[in-house]
PDB file of the backbone (N, CA, C, O) and the ligand in Angstrom, with CONECT records:
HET     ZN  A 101       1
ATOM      1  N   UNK A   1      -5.912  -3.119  10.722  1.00  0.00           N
ATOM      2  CA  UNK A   1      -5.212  -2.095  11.473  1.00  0.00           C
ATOM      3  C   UNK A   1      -6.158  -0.957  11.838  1.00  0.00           C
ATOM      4  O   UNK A   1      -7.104  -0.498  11.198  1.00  0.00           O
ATOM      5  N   UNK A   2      -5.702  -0.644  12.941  1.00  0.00           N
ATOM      6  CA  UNK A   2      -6.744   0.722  13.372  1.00  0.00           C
ATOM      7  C   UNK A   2      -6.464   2.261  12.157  1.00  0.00           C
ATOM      8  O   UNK A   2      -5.281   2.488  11.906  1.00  0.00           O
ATOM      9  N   UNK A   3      -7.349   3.049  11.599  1.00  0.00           N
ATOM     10  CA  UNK A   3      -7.061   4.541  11.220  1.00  0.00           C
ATOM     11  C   UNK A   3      -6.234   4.987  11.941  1.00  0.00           C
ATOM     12  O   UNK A   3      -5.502   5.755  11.317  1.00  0.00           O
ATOM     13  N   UNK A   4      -5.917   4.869  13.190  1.00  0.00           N
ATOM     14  CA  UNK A   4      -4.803   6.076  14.172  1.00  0.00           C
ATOM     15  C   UNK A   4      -3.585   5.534  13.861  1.00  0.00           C
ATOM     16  O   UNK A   4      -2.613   6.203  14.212  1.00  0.00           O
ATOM     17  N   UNK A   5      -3.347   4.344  13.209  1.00  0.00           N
ATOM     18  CA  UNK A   5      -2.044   4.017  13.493  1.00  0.00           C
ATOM     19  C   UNK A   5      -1.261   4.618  11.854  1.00  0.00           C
ATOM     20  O   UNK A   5      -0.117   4.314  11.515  1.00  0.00           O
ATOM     21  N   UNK A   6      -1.793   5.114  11.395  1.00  0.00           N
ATOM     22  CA  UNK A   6      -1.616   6.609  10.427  1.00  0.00           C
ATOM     23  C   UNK A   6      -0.405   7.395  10.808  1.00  0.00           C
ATOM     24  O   UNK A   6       0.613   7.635  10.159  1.00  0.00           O
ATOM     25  N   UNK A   7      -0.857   7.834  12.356  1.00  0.00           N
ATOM     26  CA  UNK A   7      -0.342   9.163  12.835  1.00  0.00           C
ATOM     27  C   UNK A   7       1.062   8.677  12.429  1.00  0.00           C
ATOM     28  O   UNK A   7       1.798   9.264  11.635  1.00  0.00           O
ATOM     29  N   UNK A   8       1.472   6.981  13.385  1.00  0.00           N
ATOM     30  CA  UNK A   8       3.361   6.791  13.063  1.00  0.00           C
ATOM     31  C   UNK A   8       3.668   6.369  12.214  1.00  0.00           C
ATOM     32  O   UNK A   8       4.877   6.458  12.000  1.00  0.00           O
ATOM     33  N   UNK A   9       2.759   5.596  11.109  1.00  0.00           N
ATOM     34  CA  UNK A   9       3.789   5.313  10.264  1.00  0.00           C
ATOM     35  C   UNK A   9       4.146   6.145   8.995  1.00  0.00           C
ATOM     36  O   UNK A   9       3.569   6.933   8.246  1.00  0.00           O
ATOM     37  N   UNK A  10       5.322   5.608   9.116  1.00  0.00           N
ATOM     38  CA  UNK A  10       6.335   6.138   7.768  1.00  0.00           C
ATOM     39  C   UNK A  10       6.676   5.258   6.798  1.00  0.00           C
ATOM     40  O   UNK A  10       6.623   4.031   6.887  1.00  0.00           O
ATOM     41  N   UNK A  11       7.112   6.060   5.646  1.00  0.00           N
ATOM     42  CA  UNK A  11       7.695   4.697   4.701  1.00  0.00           C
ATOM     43  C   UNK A  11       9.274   4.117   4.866  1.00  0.00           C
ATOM     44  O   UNK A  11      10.263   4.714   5.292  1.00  0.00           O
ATOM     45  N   UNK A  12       9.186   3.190   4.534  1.00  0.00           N
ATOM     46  CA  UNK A  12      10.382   2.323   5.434  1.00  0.00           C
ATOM     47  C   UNK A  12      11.674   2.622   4.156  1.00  0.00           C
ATOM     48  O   UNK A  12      12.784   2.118   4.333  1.00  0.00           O
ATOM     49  N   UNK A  13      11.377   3.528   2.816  1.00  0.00           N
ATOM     50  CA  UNK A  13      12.423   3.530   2.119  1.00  0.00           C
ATOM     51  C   UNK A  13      13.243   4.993   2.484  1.00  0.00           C
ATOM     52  O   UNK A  13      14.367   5.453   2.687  1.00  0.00           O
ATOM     53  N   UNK A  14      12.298   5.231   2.432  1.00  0.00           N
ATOM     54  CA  UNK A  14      12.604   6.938   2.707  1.00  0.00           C
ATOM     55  C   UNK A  14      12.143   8.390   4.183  1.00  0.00           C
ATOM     56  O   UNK A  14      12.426   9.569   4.394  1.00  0.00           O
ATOM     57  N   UNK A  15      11.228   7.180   4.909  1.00  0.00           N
ATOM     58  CA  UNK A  15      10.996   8.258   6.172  1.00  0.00           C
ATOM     59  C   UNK A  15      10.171   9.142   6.398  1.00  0.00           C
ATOM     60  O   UNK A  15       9.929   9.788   7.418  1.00  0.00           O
ATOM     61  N   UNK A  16       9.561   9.147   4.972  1.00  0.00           N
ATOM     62  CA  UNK A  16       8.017   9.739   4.537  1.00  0.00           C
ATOM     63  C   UNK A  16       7.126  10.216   5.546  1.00  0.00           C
ATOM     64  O   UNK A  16       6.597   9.107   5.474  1.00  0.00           O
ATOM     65  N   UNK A  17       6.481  10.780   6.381  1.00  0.00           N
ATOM     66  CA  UNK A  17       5.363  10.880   6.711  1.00  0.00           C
ATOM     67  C   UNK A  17       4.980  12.025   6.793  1.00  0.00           C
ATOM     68  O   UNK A  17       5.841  12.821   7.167  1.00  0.00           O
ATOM     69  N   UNK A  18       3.636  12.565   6.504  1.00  0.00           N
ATOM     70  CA  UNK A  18       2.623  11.473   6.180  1.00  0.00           C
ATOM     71  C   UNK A  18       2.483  10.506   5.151  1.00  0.00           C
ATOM     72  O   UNK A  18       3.402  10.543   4.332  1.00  0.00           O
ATOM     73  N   UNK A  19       1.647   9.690   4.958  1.00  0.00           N
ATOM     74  CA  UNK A  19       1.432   8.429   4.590  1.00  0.00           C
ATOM     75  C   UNK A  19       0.448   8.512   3.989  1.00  0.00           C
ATOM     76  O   UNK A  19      -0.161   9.464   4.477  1.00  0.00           O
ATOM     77  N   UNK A  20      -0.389   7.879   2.803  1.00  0.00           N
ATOM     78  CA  UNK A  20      -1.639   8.137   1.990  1.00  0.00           C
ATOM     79  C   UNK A  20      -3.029   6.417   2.462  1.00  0.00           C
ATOM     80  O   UNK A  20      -3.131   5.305   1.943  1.00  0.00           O
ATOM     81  N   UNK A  21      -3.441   6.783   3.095  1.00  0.00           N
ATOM     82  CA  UNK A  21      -4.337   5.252   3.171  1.00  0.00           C
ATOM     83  C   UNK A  21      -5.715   5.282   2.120  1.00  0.00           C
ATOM     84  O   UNK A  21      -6.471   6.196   1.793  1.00  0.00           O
ATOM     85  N   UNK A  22      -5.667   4.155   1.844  1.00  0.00           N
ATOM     86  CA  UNK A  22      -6.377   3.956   0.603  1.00  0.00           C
ATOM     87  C   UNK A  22      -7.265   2.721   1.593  1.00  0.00           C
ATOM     88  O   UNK A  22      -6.623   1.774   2.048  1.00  0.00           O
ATOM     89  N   UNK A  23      -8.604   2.829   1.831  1.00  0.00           N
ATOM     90  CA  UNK A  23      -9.364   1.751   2.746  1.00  0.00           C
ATOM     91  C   UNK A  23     -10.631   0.742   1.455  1.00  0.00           C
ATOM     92  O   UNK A  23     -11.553   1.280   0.840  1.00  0.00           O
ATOM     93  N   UNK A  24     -10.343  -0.382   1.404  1.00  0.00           N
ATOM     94  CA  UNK A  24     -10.895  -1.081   0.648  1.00  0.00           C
ATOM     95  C   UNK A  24     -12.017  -1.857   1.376  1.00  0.00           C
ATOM     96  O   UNK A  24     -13.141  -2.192   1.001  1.00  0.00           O
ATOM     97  N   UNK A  25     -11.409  -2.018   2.438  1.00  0.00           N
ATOM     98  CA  UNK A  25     -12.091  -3.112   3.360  1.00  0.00           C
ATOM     99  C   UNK A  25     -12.386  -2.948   4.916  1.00  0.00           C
ATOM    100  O   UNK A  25     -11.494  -3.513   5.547  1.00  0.00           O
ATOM    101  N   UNK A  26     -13.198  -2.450   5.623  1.00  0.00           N
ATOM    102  CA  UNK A  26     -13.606  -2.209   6.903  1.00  0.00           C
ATOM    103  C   UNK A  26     -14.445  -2.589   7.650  1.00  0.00           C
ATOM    104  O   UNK A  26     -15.620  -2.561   7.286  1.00  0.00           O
ATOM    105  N   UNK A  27     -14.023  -3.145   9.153  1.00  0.00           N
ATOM    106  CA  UNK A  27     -15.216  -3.106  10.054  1.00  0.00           C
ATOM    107  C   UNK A  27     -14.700  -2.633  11.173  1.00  0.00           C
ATOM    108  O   UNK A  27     -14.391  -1.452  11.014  1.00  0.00           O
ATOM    109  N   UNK A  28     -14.479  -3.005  12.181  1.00  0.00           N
ATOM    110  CA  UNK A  28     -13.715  -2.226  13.252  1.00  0.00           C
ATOM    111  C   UNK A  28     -12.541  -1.505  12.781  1.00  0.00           C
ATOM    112  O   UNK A  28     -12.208  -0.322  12.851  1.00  0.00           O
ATOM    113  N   UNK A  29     -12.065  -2.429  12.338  1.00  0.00           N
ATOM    114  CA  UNK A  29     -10.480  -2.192  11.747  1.00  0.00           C
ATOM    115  C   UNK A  29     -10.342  -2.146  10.539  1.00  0.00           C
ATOM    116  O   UNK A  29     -11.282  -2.695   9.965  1.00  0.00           O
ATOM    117  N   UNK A  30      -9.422  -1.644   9.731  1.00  0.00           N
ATOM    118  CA  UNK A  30      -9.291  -1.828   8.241  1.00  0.00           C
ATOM    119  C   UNK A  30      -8.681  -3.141   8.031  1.00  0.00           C
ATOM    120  O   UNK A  30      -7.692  -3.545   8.643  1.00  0.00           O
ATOM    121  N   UNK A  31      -9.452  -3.919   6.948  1.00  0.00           N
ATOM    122  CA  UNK A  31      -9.252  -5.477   6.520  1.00  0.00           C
ATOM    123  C   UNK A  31      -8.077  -5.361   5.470  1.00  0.00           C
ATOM    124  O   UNK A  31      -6.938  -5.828   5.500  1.00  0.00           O
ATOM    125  N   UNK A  32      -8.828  -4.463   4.387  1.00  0.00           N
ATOM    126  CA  UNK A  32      -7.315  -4.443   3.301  1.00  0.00           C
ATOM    127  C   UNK A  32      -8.070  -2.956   2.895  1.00  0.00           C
ATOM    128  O   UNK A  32      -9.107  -2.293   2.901  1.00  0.00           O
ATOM    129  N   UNK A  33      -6.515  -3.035   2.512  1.00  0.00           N
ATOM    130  CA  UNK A  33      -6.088  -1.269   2.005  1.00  0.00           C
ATOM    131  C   UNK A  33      -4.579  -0.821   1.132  1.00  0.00           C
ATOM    132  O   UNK A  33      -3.677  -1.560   0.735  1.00  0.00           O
ATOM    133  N   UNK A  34      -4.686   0.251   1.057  1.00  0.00           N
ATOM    134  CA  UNK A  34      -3.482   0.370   1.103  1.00  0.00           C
ATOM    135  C   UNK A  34      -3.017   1.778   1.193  1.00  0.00           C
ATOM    136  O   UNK A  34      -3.597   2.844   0.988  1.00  0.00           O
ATOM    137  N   UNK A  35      -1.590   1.429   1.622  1.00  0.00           N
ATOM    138  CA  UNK A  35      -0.434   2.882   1.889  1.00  0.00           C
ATOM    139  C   UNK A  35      -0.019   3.220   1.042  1.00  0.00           C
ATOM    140  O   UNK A  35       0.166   2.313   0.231  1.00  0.00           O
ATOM    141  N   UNK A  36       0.300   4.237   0.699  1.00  0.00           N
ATOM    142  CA  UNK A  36       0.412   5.133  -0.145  1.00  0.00           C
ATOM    143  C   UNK A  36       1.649   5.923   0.137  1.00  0.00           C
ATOM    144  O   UNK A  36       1.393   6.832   0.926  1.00  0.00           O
ATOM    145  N   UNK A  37       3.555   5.879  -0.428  1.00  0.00           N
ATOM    146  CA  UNK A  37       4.211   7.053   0.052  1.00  0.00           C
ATOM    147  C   UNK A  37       3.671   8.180  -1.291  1.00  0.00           C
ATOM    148  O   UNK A  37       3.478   7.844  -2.459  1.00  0.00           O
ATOM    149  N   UNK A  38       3.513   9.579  -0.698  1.00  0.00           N
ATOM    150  CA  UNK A  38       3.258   9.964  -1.887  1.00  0.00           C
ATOM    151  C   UNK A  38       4.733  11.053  -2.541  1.00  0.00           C
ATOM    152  O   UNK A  38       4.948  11.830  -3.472  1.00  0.00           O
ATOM    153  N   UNK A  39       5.487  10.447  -1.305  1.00  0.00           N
ATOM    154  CA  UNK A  39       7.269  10.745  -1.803  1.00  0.00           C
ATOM    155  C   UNK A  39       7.827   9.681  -3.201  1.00  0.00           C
ATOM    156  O   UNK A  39       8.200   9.922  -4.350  1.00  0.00           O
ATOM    157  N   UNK A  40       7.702   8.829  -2.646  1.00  0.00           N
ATOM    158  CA  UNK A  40       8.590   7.876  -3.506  1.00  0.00           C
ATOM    159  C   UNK A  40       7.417   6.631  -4.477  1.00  0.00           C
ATOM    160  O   UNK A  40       7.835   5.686  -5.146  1.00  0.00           O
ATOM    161  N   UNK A  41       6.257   6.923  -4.323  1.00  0.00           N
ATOM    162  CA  UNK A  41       5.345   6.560  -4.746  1.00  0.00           C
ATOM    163  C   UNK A  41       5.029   4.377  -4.575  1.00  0.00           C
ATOM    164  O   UNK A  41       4.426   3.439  -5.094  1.00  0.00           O
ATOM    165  N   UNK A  42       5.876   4.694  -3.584  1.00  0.00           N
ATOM    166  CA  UNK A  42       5.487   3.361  -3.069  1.00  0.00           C
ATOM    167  C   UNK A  42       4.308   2.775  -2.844  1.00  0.00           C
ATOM    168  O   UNK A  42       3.430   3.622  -2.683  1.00  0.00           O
ATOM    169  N   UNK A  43       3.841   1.429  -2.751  1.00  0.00           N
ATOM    170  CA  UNK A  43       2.186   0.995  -2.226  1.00  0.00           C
ATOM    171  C   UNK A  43       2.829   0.050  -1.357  1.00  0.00           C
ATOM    172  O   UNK A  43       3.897  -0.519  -1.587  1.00  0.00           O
ATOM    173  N   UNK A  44       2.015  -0.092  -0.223  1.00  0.00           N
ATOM    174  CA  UNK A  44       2.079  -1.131   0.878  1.00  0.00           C
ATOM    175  C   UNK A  44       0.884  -1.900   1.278  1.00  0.00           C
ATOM    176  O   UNK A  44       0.324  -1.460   2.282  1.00  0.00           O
ATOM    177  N   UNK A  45       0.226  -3.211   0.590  1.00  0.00           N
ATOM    178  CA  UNK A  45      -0.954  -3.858   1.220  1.00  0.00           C
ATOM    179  C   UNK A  45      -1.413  -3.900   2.670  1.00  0.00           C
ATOM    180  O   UNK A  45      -0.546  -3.930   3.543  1.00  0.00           O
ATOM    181  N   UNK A  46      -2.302  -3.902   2.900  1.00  0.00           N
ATOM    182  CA  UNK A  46      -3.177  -3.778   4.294  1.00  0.00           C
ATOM    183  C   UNK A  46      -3.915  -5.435   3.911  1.00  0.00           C
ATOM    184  O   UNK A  46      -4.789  -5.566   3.054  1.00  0.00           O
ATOM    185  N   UNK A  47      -3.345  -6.618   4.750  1.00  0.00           N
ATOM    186  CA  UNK A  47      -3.865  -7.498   4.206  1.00  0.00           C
ATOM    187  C   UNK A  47      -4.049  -8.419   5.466  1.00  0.00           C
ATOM    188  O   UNK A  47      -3.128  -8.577   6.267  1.00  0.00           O
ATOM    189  N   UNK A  48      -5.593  -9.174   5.645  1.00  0.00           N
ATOM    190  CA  UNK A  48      -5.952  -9.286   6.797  1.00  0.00           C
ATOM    191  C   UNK A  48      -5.638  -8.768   8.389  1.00  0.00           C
ATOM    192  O   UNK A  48      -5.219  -9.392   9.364  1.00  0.00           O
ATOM    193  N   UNK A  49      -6.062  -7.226   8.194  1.00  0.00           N
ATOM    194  CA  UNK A  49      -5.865  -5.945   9.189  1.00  0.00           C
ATOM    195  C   UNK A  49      -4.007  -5.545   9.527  1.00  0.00           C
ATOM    196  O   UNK A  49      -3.386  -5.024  10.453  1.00  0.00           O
ATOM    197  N   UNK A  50      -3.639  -6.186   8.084  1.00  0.00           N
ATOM    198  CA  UNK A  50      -2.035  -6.098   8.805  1.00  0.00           C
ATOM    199  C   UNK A  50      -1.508  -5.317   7.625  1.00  0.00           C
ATOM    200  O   UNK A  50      -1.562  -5.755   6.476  1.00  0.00           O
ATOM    201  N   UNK A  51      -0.985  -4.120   7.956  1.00  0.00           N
ATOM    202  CA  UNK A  51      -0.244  -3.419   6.809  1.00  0.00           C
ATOM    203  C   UNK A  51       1.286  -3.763   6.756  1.00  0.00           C
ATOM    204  O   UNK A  51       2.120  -3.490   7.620  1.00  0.00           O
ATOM    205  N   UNK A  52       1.475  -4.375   5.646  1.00  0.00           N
ATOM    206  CA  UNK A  52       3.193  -4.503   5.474  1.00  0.00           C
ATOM    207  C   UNK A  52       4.343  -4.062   4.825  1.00  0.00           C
ATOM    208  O   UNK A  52       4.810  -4.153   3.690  1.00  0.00           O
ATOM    209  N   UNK A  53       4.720  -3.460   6.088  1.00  0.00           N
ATOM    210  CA  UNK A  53       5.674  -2.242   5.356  1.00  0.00           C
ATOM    211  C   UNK A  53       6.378  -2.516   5.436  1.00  0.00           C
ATOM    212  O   UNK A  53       7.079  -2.400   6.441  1.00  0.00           O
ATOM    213  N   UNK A  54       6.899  -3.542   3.540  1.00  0.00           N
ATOM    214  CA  UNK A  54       8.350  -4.117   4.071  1.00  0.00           C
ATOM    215  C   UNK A  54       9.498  -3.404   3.055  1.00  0.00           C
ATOM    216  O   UNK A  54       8.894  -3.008   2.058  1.00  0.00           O
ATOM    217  N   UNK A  55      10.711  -3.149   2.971  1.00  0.00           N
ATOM    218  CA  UNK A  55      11.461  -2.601   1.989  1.00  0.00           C
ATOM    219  C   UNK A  55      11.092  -3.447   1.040  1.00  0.00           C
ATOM    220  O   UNK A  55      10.343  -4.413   1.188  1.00  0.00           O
ATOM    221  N   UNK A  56      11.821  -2.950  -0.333  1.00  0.00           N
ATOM    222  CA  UNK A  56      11.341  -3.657  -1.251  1.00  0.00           C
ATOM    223  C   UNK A  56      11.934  -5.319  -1.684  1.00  0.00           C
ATOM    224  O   UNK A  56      11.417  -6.147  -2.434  1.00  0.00           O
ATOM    225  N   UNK A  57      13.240  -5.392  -0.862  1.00  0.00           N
ATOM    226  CA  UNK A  57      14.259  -6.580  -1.031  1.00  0.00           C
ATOM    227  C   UNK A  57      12.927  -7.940  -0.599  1.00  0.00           C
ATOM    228  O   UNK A  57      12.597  -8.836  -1.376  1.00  0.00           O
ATOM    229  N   UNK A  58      12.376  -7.739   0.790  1.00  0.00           N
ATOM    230  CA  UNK A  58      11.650  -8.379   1.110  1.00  0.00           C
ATOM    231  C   UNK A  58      10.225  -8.828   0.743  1.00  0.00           C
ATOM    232  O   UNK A  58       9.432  -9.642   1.216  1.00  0.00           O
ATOM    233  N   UNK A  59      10.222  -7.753  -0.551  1.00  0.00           N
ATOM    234  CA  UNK A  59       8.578  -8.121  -1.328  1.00  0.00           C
ATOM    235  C   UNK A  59       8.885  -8.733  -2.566  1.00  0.00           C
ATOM    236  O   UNK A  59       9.852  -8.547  -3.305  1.00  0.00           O
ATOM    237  N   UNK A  60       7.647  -9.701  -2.713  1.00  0.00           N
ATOM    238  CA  UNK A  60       7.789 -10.561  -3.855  1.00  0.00           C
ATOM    239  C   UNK A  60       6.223 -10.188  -4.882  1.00  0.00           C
ATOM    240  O   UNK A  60       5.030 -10.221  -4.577  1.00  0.00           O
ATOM    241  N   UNK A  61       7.018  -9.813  -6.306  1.00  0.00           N
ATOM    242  CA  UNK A  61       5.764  -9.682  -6.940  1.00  0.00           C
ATOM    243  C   UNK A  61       4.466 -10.784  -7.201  1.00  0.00           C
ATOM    244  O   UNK A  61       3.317 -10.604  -7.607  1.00  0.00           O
ATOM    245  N   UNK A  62       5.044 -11.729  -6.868  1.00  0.00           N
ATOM    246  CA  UNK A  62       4.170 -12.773  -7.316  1.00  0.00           C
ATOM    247  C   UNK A  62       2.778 -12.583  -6.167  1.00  0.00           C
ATOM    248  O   UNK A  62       1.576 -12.804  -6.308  1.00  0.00           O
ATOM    249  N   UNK A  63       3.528 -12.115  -5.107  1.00  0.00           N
ATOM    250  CA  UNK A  63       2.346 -12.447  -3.955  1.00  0.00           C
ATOM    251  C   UNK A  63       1.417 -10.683  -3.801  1.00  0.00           C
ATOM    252  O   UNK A  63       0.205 -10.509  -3.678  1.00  0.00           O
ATOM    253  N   UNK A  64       2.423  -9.717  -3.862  1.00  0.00           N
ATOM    254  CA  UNK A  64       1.906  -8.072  -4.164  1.00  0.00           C
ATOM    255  C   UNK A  64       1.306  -7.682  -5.474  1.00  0.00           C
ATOM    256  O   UNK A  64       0.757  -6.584  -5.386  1.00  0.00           O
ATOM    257  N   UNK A  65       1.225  -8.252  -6.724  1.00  0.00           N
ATOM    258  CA  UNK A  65       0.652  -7.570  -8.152  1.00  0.00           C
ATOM    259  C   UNK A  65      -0.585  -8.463  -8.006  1.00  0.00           C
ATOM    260  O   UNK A  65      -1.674  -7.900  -8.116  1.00  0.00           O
ATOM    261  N   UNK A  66      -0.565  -9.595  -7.806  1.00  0.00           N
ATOM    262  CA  UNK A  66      -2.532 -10.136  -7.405  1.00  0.00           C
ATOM    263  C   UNK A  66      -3.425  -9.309  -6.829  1.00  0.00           C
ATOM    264  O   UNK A  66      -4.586  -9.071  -7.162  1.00  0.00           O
ATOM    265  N   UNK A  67      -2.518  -8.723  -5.567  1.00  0.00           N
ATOM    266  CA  UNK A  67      -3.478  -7.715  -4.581  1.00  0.00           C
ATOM    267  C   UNK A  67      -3.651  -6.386  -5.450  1.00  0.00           C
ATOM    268  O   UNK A  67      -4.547  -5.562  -5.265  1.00  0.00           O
ATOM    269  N   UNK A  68      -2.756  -6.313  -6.330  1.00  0.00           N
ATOM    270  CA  UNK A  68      -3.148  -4.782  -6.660  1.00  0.00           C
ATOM    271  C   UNK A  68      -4.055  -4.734  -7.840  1.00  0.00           C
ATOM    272  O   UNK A  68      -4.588  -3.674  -8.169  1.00  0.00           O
ATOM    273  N   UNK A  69      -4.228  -5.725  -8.417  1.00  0.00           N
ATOM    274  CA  UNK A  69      -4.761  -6.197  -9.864  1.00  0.00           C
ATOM    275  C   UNK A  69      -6.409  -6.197  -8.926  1.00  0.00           C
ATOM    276  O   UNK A  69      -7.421  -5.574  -9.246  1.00  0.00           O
ATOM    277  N   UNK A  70      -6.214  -7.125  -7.704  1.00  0.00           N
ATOM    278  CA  UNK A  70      -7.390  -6.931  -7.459  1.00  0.00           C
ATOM    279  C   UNK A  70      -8.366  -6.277  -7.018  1.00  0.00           C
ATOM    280  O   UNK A  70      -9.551  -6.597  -6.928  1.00  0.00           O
ATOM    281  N   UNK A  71      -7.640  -4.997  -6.642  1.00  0.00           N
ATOM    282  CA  UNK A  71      -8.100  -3.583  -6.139  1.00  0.00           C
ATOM    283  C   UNK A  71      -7.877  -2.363  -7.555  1.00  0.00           C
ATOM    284  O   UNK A  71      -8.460  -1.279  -7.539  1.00  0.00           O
ATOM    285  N   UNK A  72      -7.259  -2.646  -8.318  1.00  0.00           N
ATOM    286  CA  UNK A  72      -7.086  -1.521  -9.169  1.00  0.00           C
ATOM    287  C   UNK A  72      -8.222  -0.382  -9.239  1.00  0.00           C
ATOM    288  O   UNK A  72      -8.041   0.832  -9.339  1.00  0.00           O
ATOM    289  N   UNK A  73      -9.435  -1.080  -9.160  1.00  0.00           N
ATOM    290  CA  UNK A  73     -10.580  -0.049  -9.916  1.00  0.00           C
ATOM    291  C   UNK A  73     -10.551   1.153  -8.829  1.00  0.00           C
ATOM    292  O   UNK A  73     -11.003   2.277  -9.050  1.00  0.00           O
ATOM    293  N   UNK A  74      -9.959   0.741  -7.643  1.00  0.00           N
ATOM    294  CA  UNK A  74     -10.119   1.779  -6.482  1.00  0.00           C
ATOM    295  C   UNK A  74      -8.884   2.107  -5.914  1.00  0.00           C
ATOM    296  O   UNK A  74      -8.752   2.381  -4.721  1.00  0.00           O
ATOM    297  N   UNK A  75      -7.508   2.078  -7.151  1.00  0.00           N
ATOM    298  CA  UNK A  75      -6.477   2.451  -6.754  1.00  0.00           C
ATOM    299  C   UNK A  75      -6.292   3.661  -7.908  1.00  0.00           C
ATOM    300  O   UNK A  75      -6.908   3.678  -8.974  1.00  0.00           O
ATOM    301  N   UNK A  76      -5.447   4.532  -7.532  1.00  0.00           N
ATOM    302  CA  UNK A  76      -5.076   6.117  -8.520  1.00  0.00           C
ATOM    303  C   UNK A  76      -4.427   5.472  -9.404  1.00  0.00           C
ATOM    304  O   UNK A  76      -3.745   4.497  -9.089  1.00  0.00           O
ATOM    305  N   UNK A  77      -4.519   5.869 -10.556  1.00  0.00           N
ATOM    306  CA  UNK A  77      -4.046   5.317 -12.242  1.00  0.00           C
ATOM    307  C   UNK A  77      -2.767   5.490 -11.907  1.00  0.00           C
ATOM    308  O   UNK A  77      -2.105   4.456 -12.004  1.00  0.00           O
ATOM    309  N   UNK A  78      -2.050   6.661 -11.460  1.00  0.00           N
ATOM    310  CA  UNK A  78      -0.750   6.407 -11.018  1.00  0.00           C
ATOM    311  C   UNK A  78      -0.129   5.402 -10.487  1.00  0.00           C
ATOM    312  O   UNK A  78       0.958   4.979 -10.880  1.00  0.00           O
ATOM    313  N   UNK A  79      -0.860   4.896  -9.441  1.00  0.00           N
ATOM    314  CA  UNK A  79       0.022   3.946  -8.560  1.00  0.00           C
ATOM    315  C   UNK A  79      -0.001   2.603  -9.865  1.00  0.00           C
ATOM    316  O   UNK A  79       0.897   1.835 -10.210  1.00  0.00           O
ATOM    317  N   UNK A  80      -1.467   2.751 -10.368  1.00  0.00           N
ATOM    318  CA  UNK A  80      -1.289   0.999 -10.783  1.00  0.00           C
ATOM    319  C   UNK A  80      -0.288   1.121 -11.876  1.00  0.00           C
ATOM    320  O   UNK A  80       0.205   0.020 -12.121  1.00  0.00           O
ATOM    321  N   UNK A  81       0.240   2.193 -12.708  1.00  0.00           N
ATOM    322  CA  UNK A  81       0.607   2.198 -13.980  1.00  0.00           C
ATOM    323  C   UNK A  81       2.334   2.572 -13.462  1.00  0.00           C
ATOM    324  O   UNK A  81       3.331   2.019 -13.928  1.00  0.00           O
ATOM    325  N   UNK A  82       2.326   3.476 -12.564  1.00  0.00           N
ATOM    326  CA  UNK A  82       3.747   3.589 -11.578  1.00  0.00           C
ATOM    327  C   UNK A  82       4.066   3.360 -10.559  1.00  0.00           C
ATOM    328  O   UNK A  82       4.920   4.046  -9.998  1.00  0.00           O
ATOM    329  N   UNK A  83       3.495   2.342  -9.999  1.00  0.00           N
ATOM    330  CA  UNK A  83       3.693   2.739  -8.788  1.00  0.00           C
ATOM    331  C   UNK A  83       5.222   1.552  -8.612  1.00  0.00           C
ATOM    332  O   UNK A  83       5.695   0.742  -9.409  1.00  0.00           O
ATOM    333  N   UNK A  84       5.743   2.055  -6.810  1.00  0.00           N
ATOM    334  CA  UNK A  84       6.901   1.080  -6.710  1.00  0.00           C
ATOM    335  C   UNK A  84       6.454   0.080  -5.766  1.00  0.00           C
ATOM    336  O   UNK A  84       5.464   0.235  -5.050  1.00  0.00           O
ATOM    337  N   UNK A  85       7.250  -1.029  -5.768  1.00  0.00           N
ATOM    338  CA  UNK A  85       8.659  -1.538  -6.406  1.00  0.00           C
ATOM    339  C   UNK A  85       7.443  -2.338  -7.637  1.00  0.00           C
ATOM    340  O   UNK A  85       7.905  -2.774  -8.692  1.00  0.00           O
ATOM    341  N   UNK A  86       5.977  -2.444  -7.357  1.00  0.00           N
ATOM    342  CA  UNK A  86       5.901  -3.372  -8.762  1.00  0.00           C
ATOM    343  C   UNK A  86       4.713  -2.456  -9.157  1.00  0.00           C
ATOM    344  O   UNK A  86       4.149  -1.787  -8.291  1.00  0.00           O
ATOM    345  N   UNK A  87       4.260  -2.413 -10.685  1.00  0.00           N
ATOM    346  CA  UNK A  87       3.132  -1.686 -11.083  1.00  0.00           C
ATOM    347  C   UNK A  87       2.511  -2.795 -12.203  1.00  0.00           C
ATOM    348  O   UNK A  87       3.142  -3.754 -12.649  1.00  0.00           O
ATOM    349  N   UNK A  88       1.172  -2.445 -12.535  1.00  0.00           N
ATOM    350  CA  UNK A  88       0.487  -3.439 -13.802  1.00  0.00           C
ATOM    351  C   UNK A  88       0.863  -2.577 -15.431  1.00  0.00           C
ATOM    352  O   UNK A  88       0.277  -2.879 -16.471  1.00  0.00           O
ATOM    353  N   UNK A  89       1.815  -1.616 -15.353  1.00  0.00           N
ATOM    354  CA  UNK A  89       2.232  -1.120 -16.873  1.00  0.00           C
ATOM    355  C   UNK A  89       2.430  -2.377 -17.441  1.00  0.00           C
ATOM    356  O   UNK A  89       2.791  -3.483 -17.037  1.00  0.00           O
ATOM    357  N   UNK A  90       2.038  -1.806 -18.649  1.00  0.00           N
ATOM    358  CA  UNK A  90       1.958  -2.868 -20.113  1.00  0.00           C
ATOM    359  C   UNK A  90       1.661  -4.589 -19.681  1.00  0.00           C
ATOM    360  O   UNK A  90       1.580  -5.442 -20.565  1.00  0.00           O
TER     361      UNK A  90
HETATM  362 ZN    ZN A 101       8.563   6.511   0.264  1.00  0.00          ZN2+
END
């Protein structure tokens, strides 16, 4: 996804914006990353240049806690230990 596309988005639980981007992966575009509400403390993957901002009904941990496990070292202790709808506590 491009940096500008920042300016619109919001979080899809609550309407949030601004938005927190967390960039892991870049060349033209951001590869993976992630969003950040820093309302409701949501995370949203940026995963092959596509950020998915889906409510939480539509996310499955099995396929979202890999990605975050595998970024942790460069995610805020908050998100990994609280963050929503899934976190790596205990
Ligand atoms: Zn939110």
């Amino acid at each position: 996804m491009k940096r500008t596309l920042m300016e619109i988005l919001a979080c899809p639980i609550d309407k949030h914006h601004p938005l927190t981007l967390l960039v892991f992966e870049e060349k033209d575009e951001i590869i993976e990353g992630l969003i950040v509400c820093p309302e409701c403390h949501r995370w949203y993957p940026i995963r092959d240049e596509i950020p998915e901002m889906l409510p939480d009904e539509l996310r499955k941990d099995a396929e979202d806690l890999p990605f975050l496990k595998k970024w942790k070292e460069q995610v805020p202790e908050d998100i990994v230990k609280n963050g929503k709808p899934f976190n790596l506590k205990g």
